[in-house]
N, C-alpha and C positions, 0 to 999 in steps of 0.2 A: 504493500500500500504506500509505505513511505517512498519506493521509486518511481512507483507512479503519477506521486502529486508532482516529485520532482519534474519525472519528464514533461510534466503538461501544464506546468508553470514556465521550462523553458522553453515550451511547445512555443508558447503566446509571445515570448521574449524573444525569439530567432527568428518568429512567423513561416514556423512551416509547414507547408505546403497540408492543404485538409484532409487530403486522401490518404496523407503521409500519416498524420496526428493520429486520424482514424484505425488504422492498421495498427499503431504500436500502441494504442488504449485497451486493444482488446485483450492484451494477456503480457507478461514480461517479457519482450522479448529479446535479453541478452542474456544467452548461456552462459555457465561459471566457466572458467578455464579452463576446467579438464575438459571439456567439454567441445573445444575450439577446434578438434583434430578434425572434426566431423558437420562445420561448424554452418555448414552453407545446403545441407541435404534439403532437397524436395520432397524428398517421400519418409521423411524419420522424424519423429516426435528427440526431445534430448530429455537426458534424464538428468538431475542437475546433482553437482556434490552437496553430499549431505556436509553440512559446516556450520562452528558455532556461534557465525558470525554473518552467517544466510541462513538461518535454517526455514526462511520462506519460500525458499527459491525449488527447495527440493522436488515439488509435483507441480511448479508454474512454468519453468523456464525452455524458454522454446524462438527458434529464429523463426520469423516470418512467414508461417508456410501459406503455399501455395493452396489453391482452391483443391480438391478433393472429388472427380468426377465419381459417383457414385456406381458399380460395375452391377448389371442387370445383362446376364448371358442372353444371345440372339445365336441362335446357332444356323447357320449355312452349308450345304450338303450340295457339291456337285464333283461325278465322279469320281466318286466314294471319297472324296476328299471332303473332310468337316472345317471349317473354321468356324473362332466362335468372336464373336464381337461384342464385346460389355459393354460399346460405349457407342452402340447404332441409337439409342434412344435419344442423344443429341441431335437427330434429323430431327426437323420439324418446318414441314415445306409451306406451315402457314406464320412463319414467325412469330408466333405470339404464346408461345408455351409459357408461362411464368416461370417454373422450375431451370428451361434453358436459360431463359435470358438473364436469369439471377446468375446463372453458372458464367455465364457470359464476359455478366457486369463484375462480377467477385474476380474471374482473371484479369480485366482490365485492373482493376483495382489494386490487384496484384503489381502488377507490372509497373504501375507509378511509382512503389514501395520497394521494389526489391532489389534496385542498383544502389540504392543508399545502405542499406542493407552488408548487401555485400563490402562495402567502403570501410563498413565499421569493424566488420569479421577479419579483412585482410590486416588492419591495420592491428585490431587485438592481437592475431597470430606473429605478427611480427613485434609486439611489445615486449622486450626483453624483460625478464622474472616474473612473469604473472608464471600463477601456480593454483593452486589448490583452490585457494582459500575466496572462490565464486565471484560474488562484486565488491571488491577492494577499492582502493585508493586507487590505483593504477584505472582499475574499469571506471571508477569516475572521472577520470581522466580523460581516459578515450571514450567515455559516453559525452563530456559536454563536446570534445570534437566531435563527434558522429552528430551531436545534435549542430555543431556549428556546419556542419558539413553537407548535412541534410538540404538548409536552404540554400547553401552552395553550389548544390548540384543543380539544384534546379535555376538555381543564374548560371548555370553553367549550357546550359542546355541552351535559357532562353538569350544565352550571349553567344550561342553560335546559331541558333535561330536568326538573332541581329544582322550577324554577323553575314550568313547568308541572305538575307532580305536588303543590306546594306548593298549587297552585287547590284539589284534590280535595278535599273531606270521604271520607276512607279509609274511614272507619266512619260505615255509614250505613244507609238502608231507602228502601225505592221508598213510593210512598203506598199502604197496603194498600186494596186490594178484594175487598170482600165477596163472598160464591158460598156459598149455603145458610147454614149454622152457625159458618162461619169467615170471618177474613181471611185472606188469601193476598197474600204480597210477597216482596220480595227483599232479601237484607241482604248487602253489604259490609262485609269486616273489613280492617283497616289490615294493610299489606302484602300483601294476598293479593291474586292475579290474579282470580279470580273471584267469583261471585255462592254465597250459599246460599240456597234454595228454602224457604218458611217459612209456618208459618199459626198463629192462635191464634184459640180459643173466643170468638165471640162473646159478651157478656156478657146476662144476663139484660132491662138496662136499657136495651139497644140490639137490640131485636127488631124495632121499627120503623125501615126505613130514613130518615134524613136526611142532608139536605147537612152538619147539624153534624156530625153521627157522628166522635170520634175514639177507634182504637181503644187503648185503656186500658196502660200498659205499667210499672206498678207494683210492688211487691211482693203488692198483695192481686188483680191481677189473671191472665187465665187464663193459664198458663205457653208462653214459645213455643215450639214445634217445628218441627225442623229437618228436611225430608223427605228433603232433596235436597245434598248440599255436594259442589259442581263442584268448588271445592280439591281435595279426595281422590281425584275422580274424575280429574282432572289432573292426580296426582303422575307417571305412568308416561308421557308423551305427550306429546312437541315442542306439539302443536297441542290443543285440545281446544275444542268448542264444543257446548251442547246448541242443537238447532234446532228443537225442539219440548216442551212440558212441560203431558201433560193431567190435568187432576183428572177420577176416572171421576165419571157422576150423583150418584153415593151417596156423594161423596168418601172412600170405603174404599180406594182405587188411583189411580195416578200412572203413564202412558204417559209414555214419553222419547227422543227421539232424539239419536243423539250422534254425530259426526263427530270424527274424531281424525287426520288427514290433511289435512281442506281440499279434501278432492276432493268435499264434497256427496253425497257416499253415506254412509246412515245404521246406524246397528245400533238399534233399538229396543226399550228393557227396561221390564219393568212391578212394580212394587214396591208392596209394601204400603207404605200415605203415614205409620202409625203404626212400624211394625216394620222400616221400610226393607229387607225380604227380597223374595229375588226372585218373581216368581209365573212358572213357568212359563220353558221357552227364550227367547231374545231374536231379536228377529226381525229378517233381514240383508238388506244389499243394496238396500235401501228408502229413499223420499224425505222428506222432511220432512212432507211431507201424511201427517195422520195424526189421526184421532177416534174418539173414542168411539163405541158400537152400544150403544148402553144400556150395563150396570154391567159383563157379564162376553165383551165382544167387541170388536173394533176393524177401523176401514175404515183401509188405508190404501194407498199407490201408490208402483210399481216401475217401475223404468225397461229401455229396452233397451239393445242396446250402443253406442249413441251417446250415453245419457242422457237421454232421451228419455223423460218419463213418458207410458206406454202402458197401465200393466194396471193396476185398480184389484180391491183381495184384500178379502175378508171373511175373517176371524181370530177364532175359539173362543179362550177365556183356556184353557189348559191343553193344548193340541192340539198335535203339530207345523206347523210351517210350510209342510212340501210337501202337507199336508190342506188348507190353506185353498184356498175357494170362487174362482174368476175372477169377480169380476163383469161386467167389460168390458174387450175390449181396443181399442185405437186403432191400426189399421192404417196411417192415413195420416199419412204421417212429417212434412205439414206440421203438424200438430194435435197438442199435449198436452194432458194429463190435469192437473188441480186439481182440491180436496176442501174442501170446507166445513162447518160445522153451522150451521143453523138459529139466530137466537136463542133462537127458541123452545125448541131443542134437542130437536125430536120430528119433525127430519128431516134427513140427511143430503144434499147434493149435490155430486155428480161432475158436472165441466164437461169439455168439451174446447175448447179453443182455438186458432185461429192466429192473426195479426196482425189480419185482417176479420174475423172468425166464431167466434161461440159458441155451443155447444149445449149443453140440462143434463140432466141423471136428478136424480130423487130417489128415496129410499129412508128409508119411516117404520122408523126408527128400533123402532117398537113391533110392528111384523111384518119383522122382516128377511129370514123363510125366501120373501119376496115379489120381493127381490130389487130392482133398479134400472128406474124405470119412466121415460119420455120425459116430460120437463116442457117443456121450447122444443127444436122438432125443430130442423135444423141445415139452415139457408139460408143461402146465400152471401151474405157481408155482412151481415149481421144478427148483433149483439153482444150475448148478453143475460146478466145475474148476477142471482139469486133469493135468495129469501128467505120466510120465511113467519110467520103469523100468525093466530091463529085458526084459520078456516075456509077462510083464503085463501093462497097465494103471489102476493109479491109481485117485482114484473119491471123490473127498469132494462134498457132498451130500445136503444141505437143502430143507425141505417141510414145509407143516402147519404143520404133524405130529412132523417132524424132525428138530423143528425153529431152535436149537442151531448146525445143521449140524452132520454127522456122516461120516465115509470114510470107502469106499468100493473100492474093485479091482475088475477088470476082466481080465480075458484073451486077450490078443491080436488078437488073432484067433476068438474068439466070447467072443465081447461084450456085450452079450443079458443076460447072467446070471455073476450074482454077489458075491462077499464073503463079509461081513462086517468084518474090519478090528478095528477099533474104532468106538463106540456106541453112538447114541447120548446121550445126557445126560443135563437134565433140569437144574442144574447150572451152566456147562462147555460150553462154547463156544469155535468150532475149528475154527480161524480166519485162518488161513493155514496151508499147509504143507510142506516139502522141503525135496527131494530126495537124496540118495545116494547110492553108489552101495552096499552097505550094511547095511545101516540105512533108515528110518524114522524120522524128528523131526516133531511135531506136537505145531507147537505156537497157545494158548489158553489163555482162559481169565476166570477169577472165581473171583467171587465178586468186581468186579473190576479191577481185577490187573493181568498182564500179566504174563504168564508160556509157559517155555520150554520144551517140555517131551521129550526124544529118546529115540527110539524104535528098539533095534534087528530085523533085517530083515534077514529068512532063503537066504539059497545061492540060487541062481539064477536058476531054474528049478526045483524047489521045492513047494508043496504046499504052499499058502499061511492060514493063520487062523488067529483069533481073536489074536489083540497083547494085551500082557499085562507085568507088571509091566516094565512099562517106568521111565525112568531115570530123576530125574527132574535135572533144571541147577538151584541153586541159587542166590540169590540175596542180597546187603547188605539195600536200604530203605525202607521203608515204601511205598512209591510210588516214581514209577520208567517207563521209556519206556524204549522199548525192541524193534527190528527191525531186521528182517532177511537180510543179506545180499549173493551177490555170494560165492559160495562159489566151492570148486573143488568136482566134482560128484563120482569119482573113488579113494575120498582118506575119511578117517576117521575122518577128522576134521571139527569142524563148525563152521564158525562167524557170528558173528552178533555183531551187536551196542547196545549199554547200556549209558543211563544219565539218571540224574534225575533233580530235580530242583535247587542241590545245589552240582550235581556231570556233571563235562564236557563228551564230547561224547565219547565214548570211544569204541575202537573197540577190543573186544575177538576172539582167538583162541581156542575154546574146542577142546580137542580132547574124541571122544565119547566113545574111549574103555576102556580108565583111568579115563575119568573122571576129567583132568586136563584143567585149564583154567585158559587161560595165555593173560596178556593186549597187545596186540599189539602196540595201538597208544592212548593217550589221549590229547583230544585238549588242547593246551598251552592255561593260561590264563594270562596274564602276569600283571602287577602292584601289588602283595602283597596280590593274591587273596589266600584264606584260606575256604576251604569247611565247618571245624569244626566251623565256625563262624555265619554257619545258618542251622538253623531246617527245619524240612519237615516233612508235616505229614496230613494225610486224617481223615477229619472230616464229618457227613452227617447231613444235611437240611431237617429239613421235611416237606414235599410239604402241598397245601390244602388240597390230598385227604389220608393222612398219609404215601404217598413213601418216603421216605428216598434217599434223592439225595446226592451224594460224590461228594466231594470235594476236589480238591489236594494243600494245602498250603506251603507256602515257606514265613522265614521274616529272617532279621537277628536279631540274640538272644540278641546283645548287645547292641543294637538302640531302637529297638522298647518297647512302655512301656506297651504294652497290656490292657488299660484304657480306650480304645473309640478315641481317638485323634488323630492316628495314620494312613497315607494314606492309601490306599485301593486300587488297583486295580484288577477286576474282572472281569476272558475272557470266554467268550462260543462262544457256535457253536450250537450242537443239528440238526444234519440233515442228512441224507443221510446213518445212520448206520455207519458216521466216527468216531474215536475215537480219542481226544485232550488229551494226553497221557501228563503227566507230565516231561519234557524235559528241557535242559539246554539252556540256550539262554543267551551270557555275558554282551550283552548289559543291561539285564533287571538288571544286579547288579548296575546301573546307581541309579535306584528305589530302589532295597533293600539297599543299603549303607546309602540312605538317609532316611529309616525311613519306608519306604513302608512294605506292606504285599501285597504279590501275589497270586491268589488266581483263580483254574481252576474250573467254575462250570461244573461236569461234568451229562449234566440235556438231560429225554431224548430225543428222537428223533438220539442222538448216538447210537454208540453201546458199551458201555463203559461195561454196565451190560448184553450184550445180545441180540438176537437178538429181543424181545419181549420190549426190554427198547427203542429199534428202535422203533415197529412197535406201542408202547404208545406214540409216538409223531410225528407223521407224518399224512397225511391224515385230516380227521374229530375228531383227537386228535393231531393235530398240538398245541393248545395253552398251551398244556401239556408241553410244552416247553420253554416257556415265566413265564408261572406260577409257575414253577421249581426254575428257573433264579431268579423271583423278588423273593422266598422264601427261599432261599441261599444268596439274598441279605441282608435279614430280620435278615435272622438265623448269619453272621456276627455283623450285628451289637446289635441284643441281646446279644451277646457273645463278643462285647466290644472290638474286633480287628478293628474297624472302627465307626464311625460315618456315618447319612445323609451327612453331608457336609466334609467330607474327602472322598465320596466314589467313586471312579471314574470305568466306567467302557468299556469292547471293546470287539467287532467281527468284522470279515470280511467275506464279499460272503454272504453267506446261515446265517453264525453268525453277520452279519450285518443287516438283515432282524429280528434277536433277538434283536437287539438294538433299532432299528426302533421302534418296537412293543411294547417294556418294556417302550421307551419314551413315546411313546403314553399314556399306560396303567398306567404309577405311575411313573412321571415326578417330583414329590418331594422326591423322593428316591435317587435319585442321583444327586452330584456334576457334574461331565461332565463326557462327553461320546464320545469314537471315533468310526466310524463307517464306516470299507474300506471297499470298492467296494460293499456296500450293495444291496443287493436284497428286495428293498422295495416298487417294484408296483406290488404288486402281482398279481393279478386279471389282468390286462392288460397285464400284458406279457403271462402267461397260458392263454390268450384267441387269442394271436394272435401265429398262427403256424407257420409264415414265420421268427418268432424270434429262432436264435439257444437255444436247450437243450428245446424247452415247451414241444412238443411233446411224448420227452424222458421221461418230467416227470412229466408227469400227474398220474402216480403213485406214485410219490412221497406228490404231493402238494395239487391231487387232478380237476377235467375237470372242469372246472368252466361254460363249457356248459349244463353242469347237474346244476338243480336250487339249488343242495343242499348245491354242491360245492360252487358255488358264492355265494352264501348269509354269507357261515362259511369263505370264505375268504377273502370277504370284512370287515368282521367284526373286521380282524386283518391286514389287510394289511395295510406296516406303510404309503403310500402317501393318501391311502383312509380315515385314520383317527386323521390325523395332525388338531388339534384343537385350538380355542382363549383359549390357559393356556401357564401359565410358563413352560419352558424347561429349562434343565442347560446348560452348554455350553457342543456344540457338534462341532467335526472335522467329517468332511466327506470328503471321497476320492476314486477317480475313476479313469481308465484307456480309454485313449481315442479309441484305440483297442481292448480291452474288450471283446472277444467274448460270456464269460461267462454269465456277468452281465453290460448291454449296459450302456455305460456310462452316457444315460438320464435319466436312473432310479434315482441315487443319484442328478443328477440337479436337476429332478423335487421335489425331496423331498426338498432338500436345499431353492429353490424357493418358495416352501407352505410354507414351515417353516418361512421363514419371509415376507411372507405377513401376515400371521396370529398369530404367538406366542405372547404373551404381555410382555415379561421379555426384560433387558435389558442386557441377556446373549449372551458371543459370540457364533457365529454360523459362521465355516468356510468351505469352500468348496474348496478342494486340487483336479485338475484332471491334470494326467500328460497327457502330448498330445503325448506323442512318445512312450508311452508303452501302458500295456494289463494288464489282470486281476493280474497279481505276482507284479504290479508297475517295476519299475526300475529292469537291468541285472547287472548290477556292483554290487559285493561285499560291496564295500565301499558306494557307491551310497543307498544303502539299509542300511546300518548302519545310515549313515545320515539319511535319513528318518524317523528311530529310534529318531534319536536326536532333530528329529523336534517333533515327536508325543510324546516325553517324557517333552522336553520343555513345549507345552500348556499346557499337563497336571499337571505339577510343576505351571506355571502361572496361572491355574483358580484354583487352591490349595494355592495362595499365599506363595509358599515353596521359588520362586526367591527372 
């Protein structure tokens, strides 16, 4: 009793933190001495020394434990094989269980508590004479630091919070692009979480497009307007995020979708872009795919109950919603539905896809009562994405012949015969293409690294034939990402975005006829930052079976000592043919200022090398992917940019299910690990259909109703093979909306994890309850989150 007034008189004296107070009111929580060897357990009560000088302490003292998922057996039987699951009762697909959400809020709770925690335990173990004799002089020693220390941390946290918020220019604009009469961009206001939607009058002197063009923003120039301010629209909503925003043809109207949950279901409203009123009901239940039909109609797609885009609507401006048209529905629940326009913008296409196969419709845009007509029928294995021009549509192509893609056109009039236009080609990968009235670009990827090519395109009613020598766009690093952006179809210039690891985002204007390429906009970074300060540069790993995995590295040249001693952090993914392209992120200068080295395994199951570095890790070569990972880990630390114990490492989603599994797999290789919104029951979610995305991708992961499949992905799945071994310390974190990845997958793992790990590492569990798979919509809300997950990793590195 008497430590407890103590601590809660210096509670009010240091002002720490509520959730902090809270946790250490509810029972003593600093073990005696002897007590210290053991001092940081998650799953052990501490029995305290009996002494004459504590003899209170003996049945109270206990460090901070963790919440306690209660174990209620669910047993599963396929293939005579039983597995039993204690902690399936955490689904709850209508979010409102009281019992989850308490389990929920109590880890959160956790987790504000428990790095402070740990601060006090290290520093008691290393208190030279403490002994026996429970809470002495010495422990009040090191309790009023832990208590000084406690609000420490939390200025510590929220002074690199600052500290990264201090990068941002608050008050800003995206580079405007032009669309008819106007510029169109986005402006940031200092302190606000979000964006506002904006366009001003072209001016009279700037009728011809050029790469100079900048638009005017003076007192004598045209005034800006504000269509759209997500601020406002954000006042009433935990979460809010628009996921689509179209200017109609005639830019008289503005389509919008808006998510305010995080669960990826949209409500869509249409507004005059002058008068910001509404036009008409808002239309519900709907996915982000969503375009214009000319000026006064819109295509857009619904999902089923799985989430599953299946039905594609044609929408009348003014009509109710249960009036619109079906265009199409998609019966087979491996295959969704996407929606595109034209550059042209005088055709519409609906695709359906699964992991092998796509097929498309189009729909002119200028006869819509025509309805969706078949552009590439739907052949197994055959991948195709369109586009048109002219007289023609044009066709990016992939087969088993043709893995890396080839692009072909046809005729508009008959689609049934083809011309190749670009070849495929075994080390070139065409990841896309983008139209113009007189060009072709064709973004590609060759040995890793991404390429621009344009291509001369004859005038319009002219044959088309095989193109060749395309123009490349260059580049100044070593490794670098590249990303196409809008761009105007009837004019000569092209943008797109360029960073790299130690270059901010930057957006280009080429123009394709000269050849010139001009920076429109590059992201402010503001405190004293200097790009010459740090290296970049790709190194490769050689796997078990002698592949050679790349690498994209970033440190700074004048901190780090390249000896082994130096942090480490290291992100994958490996999944879905995406590629984790080396890119600017300011916050992570948090990390390289201090010492870190960053470090992108790019291992496969991407498509970093192609489409066959994909199809090496997916499937019944899924662990080709794991085993990439920990052989990129290896290959760092022979090569003495990190140590075991400096080496921390991270995924999310699909790259969370990498973390999961490398834990599992070789849990003495790393220091700690964060792991968001992980995909780690494998086997149990691809076996149940009623869960969004399994059905989709069972070509991805593999039908675990086939014996072959379950047996190869039990063997890696991280909840099925969490074991009595050390782990390092892990952060886990999940979205309570989550349609992706349900947010019981990372509970249940969190929950095994410490009934059965034997180390006295922490292990935390982050779930926000008001967002989805992305976490948190605010700008700034997301940078904090950075500053948390850069925090524990600084704290299980002893760097604080």
């Amino acid at each position: 009793m008497v430590l407890q007034n103590l601590r809660l008189n210096f509670g009010r004296i240091l002002c720490i933190p509520l959730t902090v107070t809270v946790i250490l009111s509810s029972a003593v929580p600093f073990p005696p001495a002897a007590a210290t060897t053991a001092a940081f357990s998650h799953h052990r009560r501490y029995a305290a020394s009996a002494s004459p000088m504590n003899p209170s302490l003996q049945s109270q003292s206990q460090s901070p434990l963790p919440p306690v998922a209660k174990k209620v057996e669910h047993e599963m039987e396929m293939f005579g094989d039983v597995r039993i699951d204690n902690y399936y009762w955490l689904r709850d697909d209508s979010r409102t269980d009281p019992e989850v959400l308490s389990y929920l809020s109590q880890e959160n709770a956790y987790t504000d508590s428990i790095i402070i925690w740990k601060w006090f335990i290290d520093k008691r173990n290393n208190y030279k004479g403490v002994n026996n004799l429970g809470l002495h002089v010495a422990d009040l020693g090191i309790l009023l630091l832990y208590l000084s220390r406690s609000s420490r941390t939390k200025e510590f946290e929220d002074k690199l919070f600052a500290e990264i918020r201090g990068r941002i220019k608050e008050d800003d604009i995206s580079a405007p692009l032009r669309k008819g009469p106007y510029y169109y961009y986005e402006r940031t206001l200092e302190g606000k979480e979000y964006v506002q939607h904006c366009r001003r009058l072209i001016s009279d002197s700037q009728k011809i497009p050029s790469v100079h063009d900048i638009m005017p923003t003076g007192p004598e120039a045209p005034q800006e307007h504000v269509i759209l301010d997500e601020n406002v629209k954000a006042q009433h909503h935990q979460y809010y995020r628009v996921g689509t925003f179209k200017v109609s043809p005639n830019n008289k109207l503005v389509a919008y979708a808006e998510d305010t949950k995080g669960d990826e279901i949209y409500t869509v409203y249409v507004i005059d872009a002058e008068t910001q009123a509404t036009i008409g009901e808002p239309l519900v239940g709907v996915t982000g795919y969503l375009e214009w039909a000319g000026d006064n109609a819109l295509v857009y797609i619904t999902m089923d109950e799985i989430l599953r885009p299946d039905k594609a609507w044609f929408h009348v401006l003014g009509t109710e919603q249960s009036k619109d048209t079906l265009l199409y529905v998609e019966k087979d629940d491996m295959f969704s539905l996407g929606l595109q326009a034209s550059e042209s913008k005088k055709y519409l296409f609906v695709e359906s896809g699964s992991k092998n196969t796509t097929f498309n419709f189009y729909m002119d845009v200028s006869k819509p009562e025509q309805g969706l007509k078949v552009l590439t029928p739907r052949v197994e294995g055959i991948d195709t994405t369109v586009s048109h021009r002219g007289d023609h549509f044009f066709i990016t192509r992939r087969s088993d012949q043709f893995f890396n893609s080839e692009v072909v056109s046809c005729a508009v009039n008959d689609t049934s015969s083809t011309t190749v236009l670009i070849p495929h080609r075994e080390s070139v990968k065409i990841q896309e293409i983008q139209l113009f009235s007189d060009h072709l670009v064709a973004y590609e990827r060759e040995n890793g690294l991404q390429k621009i090519i344009v291509y001369q395109l004859p005038p319009v009613g002219e044959p088309l034939r095989s193109l060749e020598s395309g123009q490349a766009v260059s580049f100044v690093d070593p490794v670098y990402s590249v990303d196409s952006s809008d761009s105007e179809f009837s004019s000569s210039i092209l943008r797109f975005s360029y960073s790299s690891l130690r270059t901010p985002s930057s957006v280009y204007d080429y123009d394709m006829k000269t050849g010139i390429s001009v920076l429109k906009k590059i992201n402010s970074v503001l405190g004293g930052f200097d790009s010459t300060r740090y290296v970049t540069e790709r190194q490769w790993a050689p796997a078990s079976d002698g592949t050679l995995i790349p690498m994209s590295i970033v440190y700074r040249k004048d901190v780090v000592k390249l000896d082994g001693s130096d942090p480490l952090l290291l992100y994958g993914y490996g999944s879905y043919e995406v590629c984790i392209d080396p890119s600017f992120k300011s916050s992570r200068l948090s990390l390289l200022d201090r010492g870190f080295v960053y470090a992108i395994a790019h291992i496969r199951g991407g498509g970093e090398m192609g489409r066959q570095w994909y199809e090496n890790g997916k499937l019944l070569k899924k662990k080709n992917t794991f085993t990439d990972f920990i052989a990129c880990a290896e290959y760092l630390i022979e090569k003495k940019l990190c140590s075991k114990d400096r080496l921390c490492i991270e995924g999310r989603s699909a790259g969370g299910l990498l973390i999961g599994a490398v834990l599992n797999m070789r849990p003495d290789l790393f220091k700690a690990a964060v792991a968001g919104v992980p995909f780690v029951d494998v086997v149990t979610t691809m076996l149940d259909p009623t869960i969004p995305l399994t059905t989709a991708e069972w070509e991805e992961w593999g039908d675990p109703r086939k014996e072959e499949f379950y047996f190869y992905m039990k063997s890696y799945s991280p909840v099925d093979n969490v074991k009595a071994q050390n782990y390092p310390h892990i952060l886990v974190t999940a979205g309570l909306n989550d349609p992706r990845v349900l947010y019981s997958e990372p509970a249940k793992f969190v929950a095994k994890l410490r009934d059965m790990k034997t180390d006295d590492s922490i292990l935390l569990f982050k779930c926000e309850l008001g967002a989805g798979h992305f976490s948190k919509s605010g700008r700034f809300e997301k940078l904090q989150e950075d500053a948390f997950t850069y925090a524990f990793i600084m704290k299980t590195l002893n760097i604080i």
